[in-house]
C-alpha positions as CSV (number, residue, x, y, z in Angstrom):
1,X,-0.7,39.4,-6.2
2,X,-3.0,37.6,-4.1
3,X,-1.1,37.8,-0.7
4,X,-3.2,35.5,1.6
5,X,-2.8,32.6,-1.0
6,X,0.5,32.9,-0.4
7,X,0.5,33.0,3.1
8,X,-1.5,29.5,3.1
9,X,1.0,28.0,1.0
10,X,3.6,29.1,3.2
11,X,1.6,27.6,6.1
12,X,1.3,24.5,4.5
13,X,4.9,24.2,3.8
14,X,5.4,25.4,8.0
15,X,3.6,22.4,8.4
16,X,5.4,20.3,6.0
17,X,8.9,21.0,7.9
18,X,7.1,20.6,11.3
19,X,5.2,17.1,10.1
20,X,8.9,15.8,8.7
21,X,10.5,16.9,12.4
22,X,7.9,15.2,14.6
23,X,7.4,12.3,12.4
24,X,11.1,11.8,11.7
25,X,12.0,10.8,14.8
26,X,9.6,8.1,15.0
27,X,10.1,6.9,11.7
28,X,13.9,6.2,12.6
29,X,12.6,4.7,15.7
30,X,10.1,2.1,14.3
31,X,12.0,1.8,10.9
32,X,15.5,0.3,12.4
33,X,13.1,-1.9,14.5
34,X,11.1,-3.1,11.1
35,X,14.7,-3.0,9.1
36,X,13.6,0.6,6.9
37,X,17.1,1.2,5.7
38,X,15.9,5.2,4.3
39,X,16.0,6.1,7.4
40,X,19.2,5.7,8.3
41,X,20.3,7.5,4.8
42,X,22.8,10.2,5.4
43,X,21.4,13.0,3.6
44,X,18.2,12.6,5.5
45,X,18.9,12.0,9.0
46,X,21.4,15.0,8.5
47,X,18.4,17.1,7.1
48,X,16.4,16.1,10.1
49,X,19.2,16.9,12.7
50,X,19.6,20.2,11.0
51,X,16.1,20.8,11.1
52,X,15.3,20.4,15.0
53,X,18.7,22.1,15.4
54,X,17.8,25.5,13.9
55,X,14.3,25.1,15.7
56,X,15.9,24.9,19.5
57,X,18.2,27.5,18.6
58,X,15.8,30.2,17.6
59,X,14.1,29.5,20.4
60,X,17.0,29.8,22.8
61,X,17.5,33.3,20.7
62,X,13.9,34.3,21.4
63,X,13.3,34.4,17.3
64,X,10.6,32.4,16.2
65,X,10.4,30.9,12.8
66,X,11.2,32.8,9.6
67,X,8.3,31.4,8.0
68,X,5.9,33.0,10.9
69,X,7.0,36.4,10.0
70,X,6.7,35.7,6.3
71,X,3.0,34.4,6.8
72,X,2.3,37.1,9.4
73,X,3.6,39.8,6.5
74,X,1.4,38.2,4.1
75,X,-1.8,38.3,5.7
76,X,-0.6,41.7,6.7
77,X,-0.3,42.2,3.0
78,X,-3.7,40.6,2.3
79,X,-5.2,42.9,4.7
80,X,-6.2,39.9,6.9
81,X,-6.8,39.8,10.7
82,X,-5.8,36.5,12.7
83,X,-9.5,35.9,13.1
84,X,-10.3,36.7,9.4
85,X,-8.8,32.8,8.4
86,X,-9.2,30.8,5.3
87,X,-9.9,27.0,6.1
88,X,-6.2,26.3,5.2
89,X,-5.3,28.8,8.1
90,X,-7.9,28.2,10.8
91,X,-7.3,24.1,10.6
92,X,-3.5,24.2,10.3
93,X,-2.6,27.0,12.7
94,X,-4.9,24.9,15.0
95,X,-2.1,22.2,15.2
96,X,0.8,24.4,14.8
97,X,0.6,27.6,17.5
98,X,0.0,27.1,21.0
99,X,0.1,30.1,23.7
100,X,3.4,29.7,26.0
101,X,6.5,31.6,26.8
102,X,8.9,31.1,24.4
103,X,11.4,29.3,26.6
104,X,8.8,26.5,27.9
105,X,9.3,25.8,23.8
106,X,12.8,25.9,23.5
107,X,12.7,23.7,26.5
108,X,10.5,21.5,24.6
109,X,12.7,21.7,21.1
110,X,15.6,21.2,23.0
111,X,14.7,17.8,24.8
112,X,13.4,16.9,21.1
113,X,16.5,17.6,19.6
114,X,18.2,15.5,22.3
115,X,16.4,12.6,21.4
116,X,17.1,13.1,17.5
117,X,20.7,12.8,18.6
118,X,20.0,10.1,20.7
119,X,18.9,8.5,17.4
120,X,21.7,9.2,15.7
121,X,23.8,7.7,18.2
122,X,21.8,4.9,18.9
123,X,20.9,3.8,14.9
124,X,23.8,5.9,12.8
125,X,22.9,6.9,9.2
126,X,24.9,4.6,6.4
127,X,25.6,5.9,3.2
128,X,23.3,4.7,0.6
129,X,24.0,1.5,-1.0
130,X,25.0,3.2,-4.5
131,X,27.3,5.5,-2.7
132,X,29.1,2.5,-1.1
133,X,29.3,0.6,-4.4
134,X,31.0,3.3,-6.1
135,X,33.2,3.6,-3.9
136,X,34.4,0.2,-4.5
137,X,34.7,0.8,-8.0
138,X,31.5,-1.6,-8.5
């Protein structure tokens, strides 16, 4: 099993969550200004809530990610050393680690998270249009 191809993918999908929290919030932002109704879908902006929710809390619990220790296994796995990277792992880990205390982080998730509910608060998710018409029997 080739263990550090592994570990890249699950970086890349680290990556993937971390892009869809970041960029969420200003995608509901600018899309209720420019009339985007996806972002105000339920299942999404639930997803996206969720997501930033279970990030502040493992930080306020001093855990970090699941996926960390599953990449940090793999490369174990591989037999790779943190400055032993593939290009996948050098360029991504660039954007996602930085060296602080874990609670200046769930400081920062937190105040995040805030402003995701502010969102919600401000722009509420809708059902989706074919929800709603079903419901009306149409």
């Amino acid at each position: 099993m080739d263990y550090a191809l592994l570990a890249d993918l699950v970086l890349l999908i680290h990556l993937g969550i971390v892009v869809f929290v970041v960029a969420g919030l200003p995608a509901i932002l600018i899309g209720n200004t420019l009339g985007w109704a996806w972002v105000n879908q339920r299942g999404w902006r639930v997803l996206h809530l969720a997501a930033i929710g279970i990030v502040a809390l493992q930080a306020w619990l001093g855990r970090y990610c699941p996926l960390t220790y599953l990449e940090v296994e793999l490369r174990d796995r591989a037999g790779q050393a943190t400055h032993d990277a593939s290009f996948i792992q050098y360029w991504v880990e660039r954007i996602l680690y930085y060296q602080a205390p874990l609670w200046v982080f769930a400081i920062i998730y937190t105040a995040f998270g805030l402003l995701v509910v502010w969102a919600w608060w401000r722009f509420p998710p809708r059902r989706t249009q074919r929800l709603q018409r079903s419901r009306r029997g149409g």
